[in-house]
C-alpha beads as a LAMMPS data file, in Angstrom:
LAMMPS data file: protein, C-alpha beads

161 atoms
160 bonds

1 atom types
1 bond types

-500.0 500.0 xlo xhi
-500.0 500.0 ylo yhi
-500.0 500.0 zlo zhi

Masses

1 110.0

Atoms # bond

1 1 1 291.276 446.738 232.244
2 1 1 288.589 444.387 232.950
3 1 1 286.721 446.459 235.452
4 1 1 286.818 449.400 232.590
5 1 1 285.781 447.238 230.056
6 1 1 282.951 446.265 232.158
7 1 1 281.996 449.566 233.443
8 1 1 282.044 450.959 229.705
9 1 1 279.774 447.943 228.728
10 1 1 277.101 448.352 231.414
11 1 1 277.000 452.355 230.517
12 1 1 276.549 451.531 226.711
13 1 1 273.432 448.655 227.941
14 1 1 271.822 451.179 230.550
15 1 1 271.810 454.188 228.123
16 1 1 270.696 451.637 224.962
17 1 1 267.291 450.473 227.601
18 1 1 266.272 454.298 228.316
19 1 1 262.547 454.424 228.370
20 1 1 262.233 457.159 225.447
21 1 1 258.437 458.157 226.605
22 1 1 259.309 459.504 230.067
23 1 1 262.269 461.341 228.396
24 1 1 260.075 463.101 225.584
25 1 1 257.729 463.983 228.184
26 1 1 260.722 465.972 230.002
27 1 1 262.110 467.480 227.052
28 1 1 258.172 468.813 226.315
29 1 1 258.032 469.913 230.305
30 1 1 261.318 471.665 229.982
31 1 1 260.586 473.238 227.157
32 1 1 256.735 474.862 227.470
33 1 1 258.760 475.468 231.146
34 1 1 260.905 477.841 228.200
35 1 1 258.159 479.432 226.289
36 1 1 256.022 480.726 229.459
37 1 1 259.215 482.345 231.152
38 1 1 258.559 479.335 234.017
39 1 1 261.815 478.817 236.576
40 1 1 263.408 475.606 236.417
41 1 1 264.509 474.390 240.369
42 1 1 266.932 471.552 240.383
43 1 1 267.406 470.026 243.603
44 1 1 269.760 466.553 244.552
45 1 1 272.023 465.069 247.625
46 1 1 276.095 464.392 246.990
47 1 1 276.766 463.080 243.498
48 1 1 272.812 464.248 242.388
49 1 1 273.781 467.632 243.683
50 1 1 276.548 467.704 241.309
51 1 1 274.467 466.822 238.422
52 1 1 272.051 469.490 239.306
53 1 1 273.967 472.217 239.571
54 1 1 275.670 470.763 236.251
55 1 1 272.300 470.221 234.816
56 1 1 270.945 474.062 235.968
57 1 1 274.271 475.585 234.759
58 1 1 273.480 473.996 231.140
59 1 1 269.964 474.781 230.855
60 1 1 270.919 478.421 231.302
61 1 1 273.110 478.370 228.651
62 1 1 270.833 476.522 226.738
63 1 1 269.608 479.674 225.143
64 1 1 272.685 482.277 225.041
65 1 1 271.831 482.996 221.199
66 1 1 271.873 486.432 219.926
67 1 1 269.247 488.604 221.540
68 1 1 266.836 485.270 222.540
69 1 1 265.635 485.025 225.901
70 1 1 267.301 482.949 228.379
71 1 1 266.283 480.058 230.277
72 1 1 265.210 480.558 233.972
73 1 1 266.866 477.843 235.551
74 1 1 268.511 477.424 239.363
75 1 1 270.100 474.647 241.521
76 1 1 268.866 474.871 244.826
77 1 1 271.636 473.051 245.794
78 1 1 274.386 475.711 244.953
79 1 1 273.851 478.161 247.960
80 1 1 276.107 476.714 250.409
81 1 1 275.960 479.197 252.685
82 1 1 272.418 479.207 253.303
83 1 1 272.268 475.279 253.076
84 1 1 274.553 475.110 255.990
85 1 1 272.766 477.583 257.726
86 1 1 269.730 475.959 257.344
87 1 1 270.900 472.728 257.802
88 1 1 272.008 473.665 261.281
89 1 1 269.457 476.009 262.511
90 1 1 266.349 473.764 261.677
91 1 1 267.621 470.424 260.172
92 1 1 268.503 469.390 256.462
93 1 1 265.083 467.932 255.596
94 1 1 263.684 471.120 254.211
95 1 1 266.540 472.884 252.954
96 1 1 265.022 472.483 249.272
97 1 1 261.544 473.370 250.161
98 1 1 262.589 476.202 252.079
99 1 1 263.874 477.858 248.992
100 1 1 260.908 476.989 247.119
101 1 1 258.432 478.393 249.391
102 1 1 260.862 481.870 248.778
103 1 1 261.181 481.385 244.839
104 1 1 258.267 479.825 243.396
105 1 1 255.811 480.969 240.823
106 1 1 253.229 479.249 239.594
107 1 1 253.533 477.289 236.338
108 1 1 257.470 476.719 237.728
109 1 1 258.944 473.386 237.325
110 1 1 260.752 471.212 239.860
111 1 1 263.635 468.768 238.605
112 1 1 264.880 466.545 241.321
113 1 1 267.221 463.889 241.254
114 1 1 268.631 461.273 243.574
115 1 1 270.117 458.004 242.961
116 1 1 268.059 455.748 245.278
117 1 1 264.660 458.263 245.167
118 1 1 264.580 457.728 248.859
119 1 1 266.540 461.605 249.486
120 1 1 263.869 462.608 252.664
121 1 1 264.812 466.325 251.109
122 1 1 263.780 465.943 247.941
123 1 1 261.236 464.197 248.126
124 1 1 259.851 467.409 250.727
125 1 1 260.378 469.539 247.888
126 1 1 258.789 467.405 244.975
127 1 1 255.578 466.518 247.470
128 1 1 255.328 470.817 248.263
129 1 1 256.195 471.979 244.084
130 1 1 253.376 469.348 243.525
131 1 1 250.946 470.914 246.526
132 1 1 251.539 474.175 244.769
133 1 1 250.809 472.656 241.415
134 1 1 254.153 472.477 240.166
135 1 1 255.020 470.575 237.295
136 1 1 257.706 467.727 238.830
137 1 1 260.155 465.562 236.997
138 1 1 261.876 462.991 239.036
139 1 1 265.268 461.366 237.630
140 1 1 266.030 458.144 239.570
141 1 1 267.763 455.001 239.493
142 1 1 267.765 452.110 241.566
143 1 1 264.068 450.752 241.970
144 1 1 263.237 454.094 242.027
145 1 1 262.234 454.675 245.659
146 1 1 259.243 457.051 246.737
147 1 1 260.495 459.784 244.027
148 1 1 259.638 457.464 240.922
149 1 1 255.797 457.351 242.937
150 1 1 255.637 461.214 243.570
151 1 1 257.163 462.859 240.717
152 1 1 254.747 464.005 238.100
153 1 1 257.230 462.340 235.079
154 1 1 259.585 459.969 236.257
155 1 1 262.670 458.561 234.168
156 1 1 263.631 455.616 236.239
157 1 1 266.904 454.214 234.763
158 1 1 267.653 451.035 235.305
159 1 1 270.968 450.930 237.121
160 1 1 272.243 450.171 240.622
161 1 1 275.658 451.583 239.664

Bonds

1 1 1 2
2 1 2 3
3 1 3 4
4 1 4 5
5 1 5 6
6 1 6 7
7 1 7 8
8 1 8 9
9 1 9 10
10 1 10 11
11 1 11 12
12 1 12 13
13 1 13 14
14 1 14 15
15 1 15 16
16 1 16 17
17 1 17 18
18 1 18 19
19 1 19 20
20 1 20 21
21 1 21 22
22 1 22 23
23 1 23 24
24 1 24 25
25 1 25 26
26 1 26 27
27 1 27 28
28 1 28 29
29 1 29 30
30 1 30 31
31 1 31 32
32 1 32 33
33 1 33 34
34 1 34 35
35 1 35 36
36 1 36 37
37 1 37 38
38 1 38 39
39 1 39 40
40 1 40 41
41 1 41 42
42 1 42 43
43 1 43 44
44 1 44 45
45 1 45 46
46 1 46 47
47 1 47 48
48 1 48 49
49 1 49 50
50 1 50 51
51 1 51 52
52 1 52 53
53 1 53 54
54 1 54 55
55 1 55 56
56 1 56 57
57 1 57 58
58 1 58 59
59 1 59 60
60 1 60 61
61 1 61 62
62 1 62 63
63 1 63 64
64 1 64 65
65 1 65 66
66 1 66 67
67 1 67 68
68 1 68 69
69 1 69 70
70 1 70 71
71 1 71 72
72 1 72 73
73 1 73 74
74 1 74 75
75 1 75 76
76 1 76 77
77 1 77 78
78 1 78 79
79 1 79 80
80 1 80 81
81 1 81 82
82 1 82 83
83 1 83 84
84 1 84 85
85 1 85 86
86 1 86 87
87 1 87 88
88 1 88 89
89 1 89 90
90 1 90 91
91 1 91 92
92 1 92 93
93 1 93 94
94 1 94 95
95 1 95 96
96 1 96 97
97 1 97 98
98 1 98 99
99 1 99 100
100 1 100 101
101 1 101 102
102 1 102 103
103 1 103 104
104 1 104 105
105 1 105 106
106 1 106 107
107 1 107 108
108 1 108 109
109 1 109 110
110 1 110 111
111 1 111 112
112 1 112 113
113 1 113 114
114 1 114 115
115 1 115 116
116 1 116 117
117 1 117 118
118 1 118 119
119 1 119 120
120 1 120 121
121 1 121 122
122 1 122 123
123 1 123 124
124 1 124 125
125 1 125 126
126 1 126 127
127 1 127 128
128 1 128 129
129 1 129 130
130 1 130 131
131 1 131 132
132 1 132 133
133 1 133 134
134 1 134 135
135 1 135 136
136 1 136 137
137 1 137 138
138 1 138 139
139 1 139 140
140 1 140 141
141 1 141 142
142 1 142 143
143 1 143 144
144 1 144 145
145 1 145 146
146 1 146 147
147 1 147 148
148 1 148 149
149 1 149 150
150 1 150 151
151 1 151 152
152 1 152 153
153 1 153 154
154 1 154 155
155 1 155 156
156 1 156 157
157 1 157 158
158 1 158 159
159 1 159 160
160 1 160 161
């Protein structure tokens, strides 16, 4: 019970010291990313593949009101088949921009998230969005690695667990 009661207490501290500027800024990205009919890409390794494909899945729901229009929004981490394929026929570093350099419009956003910010995939795919003129968000913990330098708005949170 003591781990728990630990774990429970550093969640409650970490989400009481969120930065509320950086995560206003997202909330105003994601949603003019809405109103011009832009494509949300999430992109993340292991557990931050999870939460984007969690986080994609709930942005297109986001919207499922009546007749209003839906939210564009896609993990690129959630076609296995052609991540393996990729992965294997030219390497795992560019499996995210890949897709990208297939899917993207301009005005589209790119959401990426990894733990450490040092992901050598993502941070392909946040350098090429931003090339193409991309609006990127970066979610990172840690001490943020390169992501919390090359994302556009960057919600570092202050965690090593």
């Amino acid at each position: 019970m003591e781990h728990l009661e630990g774990y429970l207490s550093q969640i409650v501290h970490t989400v009481q010291q969120l930065p509320q500027p950086p995560l206003r800024r997202i909330a105003a990205a994601l949603w003019a990313a809405y109103e011009r009919d832009a494509t949300i890409f999430v992109c993340g390794n292991g557990g931050s593949a999870a939460t984007a494909s969690h986080f994609a899945c709930d942005l297109s729901k986001w919207t499922i009101h009546g007749r209003a229009r839906r939210v564009r929004a896609l993990a690129l981490t959630d076609n296995i088949p052609l991540l393996t394929a990729w992965s294997n026929d030219q390497g795992y570093a560019d499996v995210f921009v890949e897709q990208l350099r297939a899917l993207y419009r301009p005005g589209d956003v790119l959401f990426a998230t990894s733990g450490s910010g040092k992901s050598p995939n993502v941070l392909r795919a946040v350098q090429w969005a931003a090339l193409e003129g991309a609006t990127t968000v970066g979610i990172t913990g840690f001490d943020g690695g390169q992501l919390a330098r090359s994302a556009e708005i960057v919600l570092r949170v202050d965690s090593s667990s």
